[in-house]
C-alpha positions as CSV (number, residue, x, y, z in Angstrom):
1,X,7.3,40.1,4.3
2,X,9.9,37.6,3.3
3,X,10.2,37.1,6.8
4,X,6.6,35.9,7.3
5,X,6.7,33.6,3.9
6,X,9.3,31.9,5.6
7,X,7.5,31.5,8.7
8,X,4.4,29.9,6.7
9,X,6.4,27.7,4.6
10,X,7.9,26.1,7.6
11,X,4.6,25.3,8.7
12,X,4.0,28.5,11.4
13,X,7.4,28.3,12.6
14,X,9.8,31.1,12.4
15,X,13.3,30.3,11.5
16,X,15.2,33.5,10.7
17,X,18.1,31.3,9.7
18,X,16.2,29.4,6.7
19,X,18.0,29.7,3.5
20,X,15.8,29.6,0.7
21,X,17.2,27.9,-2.9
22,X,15.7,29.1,-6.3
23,X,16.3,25.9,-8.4
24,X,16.4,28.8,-11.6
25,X,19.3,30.0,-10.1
26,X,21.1,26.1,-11.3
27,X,19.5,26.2,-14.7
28,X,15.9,24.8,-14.2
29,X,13.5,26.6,-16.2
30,X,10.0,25.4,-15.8
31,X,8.2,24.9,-18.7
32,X,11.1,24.5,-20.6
33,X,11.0,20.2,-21.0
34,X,14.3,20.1,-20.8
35,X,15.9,18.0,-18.4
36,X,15.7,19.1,-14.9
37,X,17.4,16.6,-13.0
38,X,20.8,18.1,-13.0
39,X,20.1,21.3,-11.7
40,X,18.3,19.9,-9.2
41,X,20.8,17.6,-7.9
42,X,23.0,21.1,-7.2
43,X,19.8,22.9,-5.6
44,X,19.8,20.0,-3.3
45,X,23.3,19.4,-2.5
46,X,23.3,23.3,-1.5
47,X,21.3,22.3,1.8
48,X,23.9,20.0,3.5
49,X,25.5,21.4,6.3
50,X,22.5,23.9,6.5
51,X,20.2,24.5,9.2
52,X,17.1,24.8,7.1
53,X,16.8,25.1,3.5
54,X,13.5,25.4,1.4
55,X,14.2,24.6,-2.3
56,X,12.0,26.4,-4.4
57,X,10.6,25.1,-7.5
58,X,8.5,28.4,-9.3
59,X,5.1,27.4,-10.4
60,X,5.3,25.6,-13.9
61,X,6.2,22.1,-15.6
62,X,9.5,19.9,-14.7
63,X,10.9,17.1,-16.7
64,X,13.4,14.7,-15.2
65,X,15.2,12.2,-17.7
66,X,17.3,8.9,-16.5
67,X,20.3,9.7,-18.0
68,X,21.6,12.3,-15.4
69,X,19.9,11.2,-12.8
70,X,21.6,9.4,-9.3
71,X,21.5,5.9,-9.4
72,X,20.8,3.6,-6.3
73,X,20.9,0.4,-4.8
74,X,18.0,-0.3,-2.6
75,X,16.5,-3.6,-1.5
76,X,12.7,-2.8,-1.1
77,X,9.6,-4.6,1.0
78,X,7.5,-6.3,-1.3
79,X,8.6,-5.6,-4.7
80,X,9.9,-8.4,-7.3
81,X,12.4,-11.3,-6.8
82,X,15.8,-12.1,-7.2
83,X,14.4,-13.6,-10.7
84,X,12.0,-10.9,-11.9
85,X,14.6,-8.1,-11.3
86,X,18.1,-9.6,-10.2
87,X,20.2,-6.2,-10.0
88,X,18.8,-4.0,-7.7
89,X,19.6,-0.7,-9.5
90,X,17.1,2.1,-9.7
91,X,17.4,5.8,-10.8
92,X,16.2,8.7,-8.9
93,X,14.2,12.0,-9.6
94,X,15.4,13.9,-6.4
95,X,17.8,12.0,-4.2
96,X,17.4,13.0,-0.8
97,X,20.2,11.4,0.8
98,X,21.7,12.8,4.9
99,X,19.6,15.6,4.6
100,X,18.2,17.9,7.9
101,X,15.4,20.2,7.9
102,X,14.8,20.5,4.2
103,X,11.4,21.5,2.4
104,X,11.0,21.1,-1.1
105,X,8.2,23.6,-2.1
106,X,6.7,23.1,-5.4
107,X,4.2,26.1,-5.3
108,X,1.7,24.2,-7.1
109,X,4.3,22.6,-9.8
110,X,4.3,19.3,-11.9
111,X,7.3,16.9,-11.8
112,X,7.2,14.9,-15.0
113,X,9.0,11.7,-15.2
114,X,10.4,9.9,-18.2
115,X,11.1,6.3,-18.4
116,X,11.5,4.4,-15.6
117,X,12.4,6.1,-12.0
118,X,11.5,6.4,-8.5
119,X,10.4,10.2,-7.7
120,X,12.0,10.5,-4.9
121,X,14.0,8.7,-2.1
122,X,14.9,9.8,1.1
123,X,17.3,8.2,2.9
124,X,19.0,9.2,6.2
125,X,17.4,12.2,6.2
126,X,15.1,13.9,8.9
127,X,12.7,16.5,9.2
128,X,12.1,16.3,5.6
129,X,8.9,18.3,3.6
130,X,7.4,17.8,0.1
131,X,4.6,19.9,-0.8
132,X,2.1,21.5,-3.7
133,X,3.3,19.4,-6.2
134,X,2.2,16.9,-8.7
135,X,3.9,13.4,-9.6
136,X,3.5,12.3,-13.3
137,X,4.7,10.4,-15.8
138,X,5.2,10.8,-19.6
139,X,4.0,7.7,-20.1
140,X,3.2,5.8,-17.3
141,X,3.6,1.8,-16.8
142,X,0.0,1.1,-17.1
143,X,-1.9,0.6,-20.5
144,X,-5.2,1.9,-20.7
145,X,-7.8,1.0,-23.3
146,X,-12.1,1.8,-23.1
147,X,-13.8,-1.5,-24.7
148,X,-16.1,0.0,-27.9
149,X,-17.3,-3.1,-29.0
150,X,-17.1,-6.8,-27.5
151,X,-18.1,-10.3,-29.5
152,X,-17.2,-13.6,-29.2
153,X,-14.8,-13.2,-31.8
154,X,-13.6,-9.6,-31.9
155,X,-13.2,-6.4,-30.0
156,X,-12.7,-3.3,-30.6
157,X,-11.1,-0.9,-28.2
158,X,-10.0,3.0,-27.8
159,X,-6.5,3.0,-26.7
160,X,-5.8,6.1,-24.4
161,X,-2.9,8.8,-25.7
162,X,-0.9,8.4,-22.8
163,X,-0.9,4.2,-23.9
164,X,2.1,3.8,-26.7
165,X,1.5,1.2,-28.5
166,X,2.6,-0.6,-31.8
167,X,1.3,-3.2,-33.9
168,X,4.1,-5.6,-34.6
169,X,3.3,-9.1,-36.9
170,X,-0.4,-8.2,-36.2
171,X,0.0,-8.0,-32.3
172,X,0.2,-5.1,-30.4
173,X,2.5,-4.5,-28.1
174,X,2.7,-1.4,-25.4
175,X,5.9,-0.1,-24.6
176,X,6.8,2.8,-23.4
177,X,10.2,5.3,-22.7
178,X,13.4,2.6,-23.2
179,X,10.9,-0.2,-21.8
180,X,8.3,-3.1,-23.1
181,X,5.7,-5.1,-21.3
182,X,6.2,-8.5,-21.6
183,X,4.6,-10.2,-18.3
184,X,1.0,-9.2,-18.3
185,X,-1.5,-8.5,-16.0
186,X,-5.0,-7.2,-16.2
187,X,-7.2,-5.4,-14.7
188,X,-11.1,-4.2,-15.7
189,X,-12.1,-1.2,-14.8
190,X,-15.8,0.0,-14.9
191,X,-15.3,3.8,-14.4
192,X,-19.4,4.1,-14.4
193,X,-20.1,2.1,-11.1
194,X,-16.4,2.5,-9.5
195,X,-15.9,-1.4,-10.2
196,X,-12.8,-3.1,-10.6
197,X,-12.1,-7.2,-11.5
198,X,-9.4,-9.2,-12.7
199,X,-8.9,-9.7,-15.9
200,X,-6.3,-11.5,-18.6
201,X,-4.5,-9.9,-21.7
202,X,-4.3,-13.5,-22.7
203,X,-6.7,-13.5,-25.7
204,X,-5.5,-10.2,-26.7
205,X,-1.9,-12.0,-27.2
206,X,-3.4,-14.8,-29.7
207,X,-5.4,-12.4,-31.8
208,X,-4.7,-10.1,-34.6
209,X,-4.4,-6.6,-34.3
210,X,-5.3,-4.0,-36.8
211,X,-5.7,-0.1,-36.8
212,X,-9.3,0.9,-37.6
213,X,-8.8,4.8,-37.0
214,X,-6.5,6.7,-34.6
215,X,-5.9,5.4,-31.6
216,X,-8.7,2.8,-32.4
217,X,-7.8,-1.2,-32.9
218,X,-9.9,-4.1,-33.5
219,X,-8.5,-7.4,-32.2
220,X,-9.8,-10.3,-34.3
221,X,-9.6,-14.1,-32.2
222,X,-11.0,-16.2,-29.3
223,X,-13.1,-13.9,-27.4
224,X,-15.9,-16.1,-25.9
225,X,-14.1,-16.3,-22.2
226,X,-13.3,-12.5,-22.4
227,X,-16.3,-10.8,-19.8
228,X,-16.6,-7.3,-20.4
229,X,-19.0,-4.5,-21.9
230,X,-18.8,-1.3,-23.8
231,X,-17.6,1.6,-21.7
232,X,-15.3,-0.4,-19.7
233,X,-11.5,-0.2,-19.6
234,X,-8.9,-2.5,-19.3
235,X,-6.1,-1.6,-18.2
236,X,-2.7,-3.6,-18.5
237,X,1.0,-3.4,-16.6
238,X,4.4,-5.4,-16.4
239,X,3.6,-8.2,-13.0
240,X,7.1,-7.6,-12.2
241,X,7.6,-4.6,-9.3
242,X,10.8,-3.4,-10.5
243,X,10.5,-0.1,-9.3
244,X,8.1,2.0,-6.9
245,X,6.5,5.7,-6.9
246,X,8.6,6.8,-3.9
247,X,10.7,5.7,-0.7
248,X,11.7,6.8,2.6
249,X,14.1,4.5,4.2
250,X,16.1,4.9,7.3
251,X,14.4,8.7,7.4
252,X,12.4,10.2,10.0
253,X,10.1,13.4,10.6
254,X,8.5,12.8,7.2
255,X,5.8,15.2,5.8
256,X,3.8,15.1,2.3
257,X,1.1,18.2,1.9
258,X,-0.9,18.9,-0.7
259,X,1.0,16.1,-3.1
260,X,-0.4,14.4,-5.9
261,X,0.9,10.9,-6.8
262,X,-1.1,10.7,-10.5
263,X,0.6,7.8,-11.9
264,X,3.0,5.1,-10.8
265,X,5.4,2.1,-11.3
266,X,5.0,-0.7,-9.2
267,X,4.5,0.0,-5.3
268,X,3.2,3.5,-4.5
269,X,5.2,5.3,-1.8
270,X,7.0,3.2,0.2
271,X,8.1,3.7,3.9
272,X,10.7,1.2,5.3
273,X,12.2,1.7,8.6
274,X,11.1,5.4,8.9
275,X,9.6,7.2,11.9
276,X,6.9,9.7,12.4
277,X,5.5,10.3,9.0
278,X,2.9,12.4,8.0
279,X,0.6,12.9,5.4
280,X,-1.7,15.2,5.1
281,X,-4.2,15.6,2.0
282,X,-2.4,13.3,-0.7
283,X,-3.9,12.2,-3.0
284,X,-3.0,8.7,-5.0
285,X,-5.2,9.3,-8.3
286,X,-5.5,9.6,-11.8
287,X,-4.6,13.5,-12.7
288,X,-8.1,15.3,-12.8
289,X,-9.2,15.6,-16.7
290,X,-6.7,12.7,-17.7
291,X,-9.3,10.4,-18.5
292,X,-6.9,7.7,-16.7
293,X,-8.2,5.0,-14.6
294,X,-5.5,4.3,-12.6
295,X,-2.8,6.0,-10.6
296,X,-0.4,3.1,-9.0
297,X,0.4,-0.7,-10.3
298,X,0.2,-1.4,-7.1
299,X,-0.5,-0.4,-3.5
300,X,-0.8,3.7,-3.0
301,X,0.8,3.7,0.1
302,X,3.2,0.9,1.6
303,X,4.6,1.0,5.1
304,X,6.9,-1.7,6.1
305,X,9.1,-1.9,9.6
306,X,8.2,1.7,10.3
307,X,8.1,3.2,14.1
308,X,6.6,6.3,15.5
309,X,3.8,8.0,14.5
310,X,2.1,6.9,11.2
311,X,-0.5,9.9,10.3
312,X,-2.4,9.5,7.1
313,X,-5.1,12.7,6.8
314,X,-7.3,14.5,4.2
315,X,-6.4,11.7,1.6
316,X,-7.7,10.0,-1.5
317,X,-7.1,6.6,-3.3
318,X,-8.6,6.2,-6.4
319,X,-7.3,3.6,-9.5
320,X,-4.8,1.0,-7.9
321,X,-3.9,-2.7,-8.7
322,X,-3.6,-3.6,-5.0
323,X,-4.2,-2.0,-1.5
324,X,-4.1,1.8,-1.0
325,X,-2.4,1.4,2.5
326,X,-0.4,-1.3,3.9
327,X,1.0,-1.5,7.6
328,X,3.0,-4.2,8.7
329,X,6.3,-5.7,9.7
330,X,8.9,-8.9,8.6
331,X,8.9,-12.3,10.2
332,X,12.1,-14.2,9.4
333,X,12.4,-17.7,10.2
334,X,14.7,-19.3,11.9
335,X,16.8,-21.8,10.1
336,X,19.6,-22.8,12.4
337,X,20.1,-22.3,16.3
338,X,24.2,-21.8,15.9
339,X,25.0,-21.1,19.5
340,X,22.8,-20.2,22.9
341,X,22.6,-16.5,21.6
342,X,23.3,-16.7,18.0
343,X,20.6,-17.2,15.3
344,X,20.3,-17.9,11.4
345,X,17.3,-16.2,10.0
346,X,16.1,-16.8,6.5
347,X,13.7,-14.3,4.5
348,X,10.9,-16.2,3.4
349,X,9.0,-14.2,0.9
350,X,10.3,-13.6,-2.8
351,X,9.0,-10.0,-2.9
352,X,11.0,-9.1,0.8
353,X,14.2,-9.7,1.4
354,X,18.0,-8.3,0.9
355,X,17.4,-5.5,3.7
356,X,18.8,-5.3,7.4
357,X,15.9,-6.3,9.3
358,X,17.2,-6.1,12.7
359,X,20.0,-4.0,13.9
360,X,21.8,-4.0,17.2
361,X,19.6,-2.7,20.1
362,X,16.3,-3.7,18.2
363,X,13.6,-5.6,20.6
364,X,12.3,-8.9,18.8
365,X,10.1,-11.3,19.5
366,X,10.1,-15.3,19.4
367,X,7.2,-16.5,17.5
368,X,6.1,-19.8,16.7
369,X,4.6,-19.7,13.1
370,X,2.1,-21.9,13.1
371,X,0.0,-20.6,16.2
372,X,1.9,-17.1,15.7
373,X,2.2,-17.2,19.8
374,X,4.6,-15.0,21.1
375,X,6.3,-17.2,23.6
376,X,9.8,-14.7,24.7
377,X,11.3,-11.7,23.8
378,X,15.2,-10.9,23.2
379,X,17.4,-7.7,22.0
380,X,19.7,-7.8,19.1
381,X,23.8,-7.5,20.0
382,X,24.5,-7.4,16.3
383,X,23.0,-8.6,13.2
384,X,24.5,-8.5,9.4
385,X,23.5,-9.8,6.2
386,X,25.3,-12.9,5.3
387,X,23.3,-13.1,2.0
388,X,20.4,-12.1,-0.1
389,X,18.4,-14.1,2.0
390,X,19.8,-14.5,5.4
391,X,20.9,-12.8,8.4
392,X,23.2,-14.1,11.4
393,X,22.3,-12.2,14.5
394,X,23.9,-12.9,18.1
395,X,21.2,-11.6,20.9
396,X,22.3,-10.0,24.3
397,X,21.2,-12.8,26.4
398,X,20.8,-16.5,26.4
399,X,17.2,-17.3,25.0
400,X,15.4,-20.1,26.4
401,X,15.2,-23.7,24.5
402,X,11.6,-23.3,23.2
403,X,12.6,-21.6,20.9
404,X,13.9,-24.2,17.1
405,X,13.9,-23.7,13.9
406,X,11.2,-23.2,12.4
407,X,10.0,-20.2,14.9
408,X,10.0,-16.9,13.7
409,X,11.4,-13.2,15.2
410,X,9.5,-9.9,14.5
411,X,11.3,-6.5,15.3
412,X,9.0,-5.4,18.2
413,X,11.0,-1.8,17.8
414,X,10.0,-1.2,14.4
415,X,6.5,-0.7,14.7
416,X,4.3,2.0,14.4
417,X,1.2,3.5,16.3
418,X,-1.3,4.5,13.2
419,X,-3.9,7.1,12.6
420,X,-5.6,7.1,9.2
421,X,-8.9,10.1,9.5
422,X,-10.7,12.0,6.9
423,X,-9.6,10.0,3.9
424,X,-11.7,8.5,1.0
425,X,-10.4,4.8,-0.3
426,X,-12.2,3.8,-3.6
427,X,-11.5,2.9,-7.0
428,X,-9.5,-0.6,-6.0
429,X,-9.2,-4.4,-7.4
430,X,-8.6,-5.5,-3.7
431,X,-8.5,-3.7,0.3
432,X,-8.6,-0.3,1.3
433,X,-6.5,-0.6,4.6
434,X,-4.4,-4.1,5.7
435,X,-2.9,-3.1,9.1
436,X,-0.7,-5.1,11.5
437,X,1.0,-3.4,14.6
438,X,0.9,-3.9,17.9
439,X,1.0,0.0,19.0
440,X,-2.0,2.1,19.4
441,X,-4.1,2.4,15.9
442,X,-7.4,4.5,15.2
443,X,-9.1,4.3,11.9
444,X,-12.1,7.2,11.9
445,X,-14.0,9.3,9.3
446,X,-13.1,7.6,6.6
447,X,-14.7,6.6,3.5
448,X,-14.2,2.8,2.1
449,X,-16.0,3.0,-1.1
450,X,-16.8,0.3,-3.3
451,X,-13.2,-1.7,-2.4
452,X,-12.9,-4.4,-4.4
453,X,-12.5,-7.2,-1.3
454,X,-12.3,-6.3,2.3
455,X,-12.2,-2.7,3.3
456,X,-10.3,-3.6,6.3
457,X,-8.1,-6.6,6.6
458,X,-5.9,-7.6,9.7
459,X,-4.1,-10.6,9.0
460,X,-0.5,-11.3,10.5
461,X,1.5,-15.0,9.4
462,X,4.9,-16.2,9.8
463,X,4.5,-18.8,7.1
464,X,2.8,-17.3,3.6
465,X,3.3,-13.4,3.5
466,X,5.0,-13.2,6.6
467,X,3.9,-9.8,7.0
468,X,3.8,-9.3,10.9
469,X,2.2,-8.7,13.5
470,X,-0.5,-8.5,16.2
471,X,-2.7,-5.7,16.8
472,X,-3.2,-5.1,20.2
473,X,-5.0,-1.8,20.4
474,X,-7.6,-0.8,17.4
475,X,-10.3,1.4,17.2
476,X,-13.0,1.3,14.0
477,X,-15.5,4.5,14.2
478,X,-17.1,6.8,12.3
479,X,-16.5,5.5,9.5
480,X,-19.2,4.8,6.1
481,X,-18.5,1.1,4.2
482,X,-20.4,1.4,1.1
483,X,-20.6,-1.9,-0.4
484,X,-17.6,-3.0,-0.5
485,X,-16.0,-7.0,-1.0
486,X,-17.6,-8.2,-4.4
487,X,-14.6,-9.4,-5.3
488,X,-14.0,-11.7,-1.9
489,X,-17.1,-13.9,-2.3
490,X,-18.6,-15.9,-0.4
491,X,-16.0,-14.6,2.5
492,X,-16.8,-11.2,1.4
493,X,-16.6,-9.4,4.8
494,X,-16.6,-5.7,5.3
495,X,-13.9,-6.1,7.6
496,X,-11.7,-9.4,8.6
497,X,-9.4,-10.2,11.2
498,X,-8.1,-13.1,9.6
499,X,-4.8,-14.1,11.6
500,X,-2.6,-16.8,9.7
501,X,-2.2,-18.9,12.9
502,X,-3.0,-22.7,11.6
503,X,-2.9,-23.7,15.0
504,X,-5.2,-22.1,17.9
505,X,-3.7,-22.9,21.3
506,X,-5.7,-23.0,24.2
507,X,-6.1,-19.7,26.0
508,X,-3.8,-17.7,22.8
509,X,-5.4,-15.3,20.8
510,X,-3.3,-13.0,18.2
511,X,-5.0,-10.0,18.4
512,X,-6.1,-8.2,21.2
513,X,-8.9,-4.8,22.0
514,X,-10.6,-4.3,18.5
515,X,-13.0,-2.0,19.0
516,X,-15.7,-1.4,16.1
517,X,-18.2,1.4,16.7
518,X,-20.4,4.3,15.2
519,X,-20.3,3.2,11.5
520,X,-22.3,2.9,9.0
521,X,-22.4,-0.3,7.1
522,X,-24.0,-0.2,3.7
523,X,-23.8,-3.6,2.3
524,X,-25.6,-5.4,-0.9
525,X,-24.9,-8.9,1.0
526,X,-24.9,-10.2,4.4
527,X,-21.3,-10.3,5.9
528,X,-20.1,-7.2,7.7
529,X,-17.2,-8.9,10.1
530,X,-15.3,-11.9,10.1
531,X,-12.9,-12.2,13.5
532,X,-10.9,-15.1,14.1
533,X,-8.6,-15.9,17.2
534,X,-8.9,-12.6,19.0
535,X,-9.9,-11.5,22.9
536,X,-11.6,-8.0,23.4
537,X,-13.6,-6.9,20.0
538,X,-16.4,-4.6,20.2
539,X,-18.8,-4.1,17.7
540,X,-21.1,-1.7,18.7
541,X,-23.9,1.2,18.2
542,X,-23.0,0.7,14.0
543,X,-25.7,1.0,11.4
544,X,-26.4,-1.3,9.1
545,X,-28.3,-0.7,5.6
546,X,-28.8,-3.2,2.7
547,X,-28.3,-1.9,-0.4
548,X,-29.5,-3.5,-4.2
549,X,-26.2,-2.5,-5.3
550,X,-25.3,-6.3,-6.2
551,X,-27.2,-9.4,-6.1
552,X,-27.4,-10.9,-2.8
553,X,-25.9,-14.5,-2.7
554,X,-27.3,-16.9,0.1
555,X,-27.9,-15.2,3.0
556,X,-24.9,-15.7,5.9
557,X,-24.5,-14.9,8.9
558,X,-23.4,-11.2,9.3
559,X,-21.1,-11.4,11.8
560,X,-18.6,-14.7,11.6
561,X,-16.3,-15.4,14.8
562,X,-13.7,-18.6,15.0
563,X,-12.0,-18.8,18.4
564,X,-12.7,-15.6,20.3
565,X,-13.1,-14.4,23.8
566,X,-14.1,-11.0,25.6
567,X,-16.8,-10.5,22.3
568,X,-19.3,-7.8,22.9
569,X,-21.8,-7.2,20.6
570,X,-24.9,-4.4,21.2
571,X,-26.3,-0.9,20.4
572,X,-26.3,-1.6,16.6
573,X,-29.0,-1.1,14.5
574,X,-29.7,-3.0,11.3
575,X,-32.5,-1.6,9.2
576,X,-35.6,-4.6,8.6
577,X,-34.1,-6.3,5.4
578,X,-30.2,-6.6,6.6
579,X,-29.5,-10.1,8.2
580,X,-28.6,-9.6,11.8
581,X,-27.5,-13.3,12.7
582,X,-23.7,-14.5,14.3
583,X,-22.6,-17.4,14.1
584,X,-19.4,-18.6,16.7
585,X,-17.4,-21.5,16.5
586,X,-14.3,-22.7,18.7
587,X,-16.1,-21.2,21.5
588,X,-18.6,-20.9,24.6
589,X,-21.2,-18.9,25.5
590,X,-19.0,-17.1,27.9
591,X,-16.6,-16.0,25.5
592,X,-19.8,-13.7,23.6
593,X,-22.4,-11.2,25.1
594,X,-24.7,-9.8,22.6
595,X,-28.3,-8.3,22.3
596,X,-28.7,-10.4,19.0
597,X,-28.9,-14.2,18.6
598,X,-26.2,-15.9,18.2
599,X,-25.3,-19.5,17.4
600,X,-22.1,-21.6,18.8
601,X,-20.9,-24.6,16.6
């Protein structure tokens, strides 16, 4: 019998040779709420040097504390500045650091998290498992209140329990476990229609505070500009992205089963520079009976210079400040030519920098910004961090003189083929899915409910985000968009391909073989897709429904295209009220074939 456990828990199979660690046996008693972290830290140091470990967490509550736990030093994708959060020092639940062929097996368990931590980071490690288990926090970064009551002078609002608060000089402030919020940002939340709008705490900060029963204020000021109604919550959190839920860096062979990320800080789970990660039947939401709105301050899942195989199945993303799942890579510009091989780069955006971008034997490519055309290709010698913000990297070759400063390089190595299936993407401010990578990607049976802006967006720019690169091989099916974009008007597209390039050569497209077929589209407004600079999209054989969800505003053309070629449009059927019209411009009527009128500009 112990035999065949260990063949299931290793996913079907059989290792004779596994060694499986009780984390009891180091002191960790669940249910206890005493500090786990300790413990754990031996449970996991017992499988180095082993073949295969499962570490064994019996079903029940764990608490891990700050004070004991491993302390790191991790520049991260996308998370604050060198002025929002200068020392780059974050502690760690479980620090999964050079590990091989390790499982952690919660059997159903919840990891509770005090103060501010990152769950878990792997690093170095491969072949790595997390599964049945729950990610929590005793008080999570985000402040939750339901609007009671709302005039132009006063409101009155339930503050949830999991929200500590105090009233300080008539003000309340939120704090939480050896932290304060003191850079605010809002979001409104309307749990009864799955809505979710920016907001300010601004008002709130000018007005007086006063206790009218437990865990019941009333804020007395300025309301007149504050638009909300009874039932609604809003629900506040520190701008700055000091820390994130989770990260995998420089890791590979990656699996999440059956894990519930319920609340947290900053950026969900991040994957930089990993390979071949899978996740099946995660779920980025608010615990079930919590009465919480929102699970992450930010995006749910975050995916930055990955390569491999990208697998995202059987999920769910409900309550975020930003995107559930983001795919893309790093442009750095070039700032200096020093020599025929040898390059300065600079990282451009505040929120992504500090890491090793390239290393030797990566693939880039040359890319001027502005049109984002790939003109030439090269492979890194050696490359090092020279500061913060730059790198010096010496190619193997010679490249040729097109290429100045000002031009950008993308690791071509570093990116990912994609599949995201089966999931549900709902309860969020802005996109479900932003994707940019040139390998193969398939996007099918998915639900994008109700996303605040686009449900899809495929951008790519080497001169605001710089978040790279072209897709060369997409497919869209089977899919339902349920009114989705209320909060991108008037460009509120179901989906966009929306490349940054400012300048559209002649005979250059960024994107490449989009193909958009068997979905349903149901939409309160006119615009389904927006496509700009990109050869080979296909939308076809989708159905299209209008909804009175929303208001309609003035009817637009459905389908928006701005420099295309190889368009083909048929087979898709719009019920009698749903606009049908498309409207080109930047191109010729050989660059479209479609059984619906069109118009060129």
């Amino acid at each position: 019998m112990k035999r065949f456990l260990t063949y299931l828990l290793l996913g079907g199979s059989l290792h004779m040779n596994a060694q499986t660690v009780d984390v009891t046996k180091y002191g960790v008693a669940p249910n206890s709420f005493a500090d786990a972290t300790e413990g754990v830290k031996k449970a996991i140091e017992t499988a180095k040097g082993q073949e295969r470990t499962i570490i064994n967490f019996p079903k029940g509550r764990y608490d891990f504390w700050p004070d004991q736990a491993t302390e790191t030093n991790y520049y991260i994708s996308n998370t604050s500045s060198e002025q929002e959060f200068p020392v780059k020092k974050q502690k760690v639940g479980l620090f999964l650091k050079g590990l091989k062929n390790v499982t952690i097996e919660g059997n159903g368990s919840v990891f509770i998290f005090h103060g501010k931590m990152i769950t878990w980071v792997m690093d170095g490690s491969d072949n790595i498992a997390i599964r049945n288990v729950s990610m929590n926090y005793e008080r999570p970064g985000m402040s939750e209140m339901t609007i009671k009551e709302v005039t132009g002078t006063s409101v009155i609002a339930n503050v949830h329990p999991d929200s500590k608060f105090a009233i300080i000089n008539n003000r309340l402030e939120w704090y939480g476990e050896k932290w304060i919020t003191k850079n605010y940002h809002a979001v409104l939340v309307r749990p009864d229609q799955g809505m979710l709008f920016y907001s300010t705490w601004d008002p709130f900060m000018k007005s007086k505070a006063e206790i009218l029963g437990p865990l019941q204020v009333k804020f007395s000021g300025d309301f007149s500009k504050f638009k909300a109604q009874p039932g609604d919550v809003l629900t506040i959190r520190d701008r700055y992205r000091d820390y994130v839920g989770a990260f995998n860096y420089r890791s590979k062979n990656i699996r999440l089963q059956n894990v519930h990320m319920n609340s947290m800080h900053g950026l969900g789970i991040v994957s930089q520079f990993s390979e071949n990660l899978t996740y099946d039947s995660v779920y980025v939401e608010p615990e079930n009976g919590s009465g919480r709105v929102i699970a992450s301050s930010a995006d749910g899942m975050h995916f930055s210079g990955c390569k491999g195989q990208i697998t995202i199945n059987n999920c769910r993303f409900n309550g975020m400040h930003d995107d559930p799942v983001n795919v893309h890579g790093t442009h750095l510009r070039v700032t200096e030519v020093v020599s025929p091989t040898s390059l300065k780069l600079r990282f451009m955006h505040h929120q992504s920098y500090g890491f090793d971008a390239f290393i030797p034997g990566d693939t880039v490519a040359y890319v001027h910004s502005k049109s984002l055309q790939i003109f030439e290709q090269g492979v890194i010698k050696s490359a090092k961090l020279i500061s913060e913000r730059e790198m010096l990297v010496e190619m193997q070759k010679p490249f040729s003189a097109e290429l100045k400063a000002g031009d950008a390089l993308e690791n071509v190595t570093w990116t990912p083929s994609v599949t995201i299936k089966n999931s549900r993407f709902e309860g969020t401010i802005s996109r479900g899915t932003l994707i940019t990578t040139r390998r193969k990607v398939l996007i099918e049976n998915n639900v994008y409910y109700r996303t605040g802006m686009h449900a899809i967006l495929i951008e790519n720019d080497a001169e605001g985000w710089y978040e790279s690169g072209p897709v060369t091989d997409l497919t869209i099916r089977n899919n339902q968009f349920i009114e989705c974009g209320f909060n991108s008007a008037p460009n509120n597209y179901v989906i966009s391909i929306n490349p940054q390039n400012h300048e559209m050569l002649p005979n250059y497209w960024v994107h490449k073989n989009i193909r958009i077929e068997g979905n349903t589209f149901k939409i309160y407004d006119s615009p389904i897709l927006s496509a700009q600079s990109t050869s080979g999209l296909y939308f076809t054989n989708n159905k299209i429904a209008l909804t009175d969800f929303l208001p309609a505003r003035n009817t637009r053309p459905a389908i928006n295209l701005i420099g295309c070629t190889k368009v083909r449009i048929n087979g898709n059927l719009f019920d009698k009220t749903a606009a049908s019209g498309i409207e080109a411009k930047k191109m010729v009527k050989t660059d479209i074939k479609s059984d619906i009128p069109y118009q060129i500009k």
